[in-house]
C-alpha positions in Angstrom: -19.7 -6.7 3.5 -16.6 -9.0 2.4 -17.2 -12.7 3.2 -14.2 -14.7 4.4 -12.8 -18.2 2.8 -14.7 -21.6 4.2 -12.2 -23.7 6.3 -12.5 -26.1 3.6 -11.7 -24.1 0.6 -8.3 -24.8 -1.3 -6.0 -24.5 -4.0 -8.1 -23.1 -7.5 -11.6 -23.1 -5.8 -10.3 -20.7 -2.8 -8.9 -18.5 -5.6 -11.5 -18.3 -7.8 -14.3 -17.7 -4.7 -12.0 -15.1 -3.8 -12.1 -13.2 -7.3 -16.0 -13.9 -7.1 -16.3 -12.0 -4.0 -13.7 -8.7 -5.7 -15.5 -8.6 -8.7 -18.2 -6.4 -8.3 -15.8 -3.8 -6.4 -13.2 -4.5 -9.0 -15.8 -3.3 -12.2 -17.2 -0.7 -10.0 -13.6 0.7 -9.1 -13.1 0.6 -13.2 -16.4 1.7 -14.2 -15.8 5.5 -11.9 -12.3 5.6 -13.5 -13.6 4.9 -17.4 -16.4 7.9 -16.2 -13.8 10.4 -14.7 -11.7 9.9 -18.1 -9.6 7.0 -18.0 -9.4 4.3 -20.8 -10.3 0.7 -19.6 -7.3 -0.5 -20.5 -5.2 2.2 -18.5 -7.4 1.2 -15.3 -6.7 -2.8 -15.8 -3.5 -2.0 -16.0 -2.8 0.3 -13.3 -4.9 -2.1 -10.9 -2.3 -5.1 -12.2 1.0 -2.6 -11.2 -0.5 -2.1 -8.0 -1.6 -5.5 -7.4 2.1 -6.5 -8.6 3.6 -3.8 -6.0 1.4 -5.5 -3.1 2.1 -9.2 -3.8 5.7 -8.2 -4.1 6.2 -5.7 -1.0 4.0 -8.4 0.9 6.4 -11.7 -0.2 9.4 -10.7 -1.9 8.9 -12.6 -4.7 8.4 -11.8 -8.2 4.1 -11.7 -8.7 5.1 -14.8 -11.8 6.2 -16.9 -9.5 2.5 -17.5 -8.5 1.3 -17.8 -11.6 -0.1 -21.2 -12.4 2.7 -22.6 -15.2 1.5 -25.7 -16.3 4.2 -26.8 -18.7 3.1 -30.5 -18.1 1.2 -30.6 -21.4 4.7 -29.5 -23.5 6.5 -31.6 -25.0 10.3 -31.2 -24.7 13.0 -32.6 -27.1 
């Protein structure tokens, strides 16, 4: 059973509760693939393209654009 967000959850902490609660599914969905023949690395990846097709068909915008991009700490000339 999938646990929804808290009302007060926000910003980083909603985000990262949110991968807390995938995780397990997420390494179970990757362990079945590594046993059925798949590398790792093939299965992280294909999981990112989809995730990347979803975000995208679901906002039409480019899945970097919510990338946090902290450029804050650079310093420009």
């Amino acid at each position: 059973m999938l646990h929804g967000p808290q009302p007060h959850w926000s910003g980083e902490y909603r985000r990262r509760q949110c991968s807390q609660l995938l995780a397990p599914a997420v390494l179970l969905l990757v362990e079945r693939a590594h046993l059925a023949g798949w590398t790792v690395e093939e299965v992280l990846i294909a999981i990112g393209d989809i995730a990347d097709g979803q975000l995208f068909d679901t906002t039409d915008t480019s899945p970097a654009t919510f990338i946090d991009n902290d450029d804050s700490h650079i310093h420009r000339q």
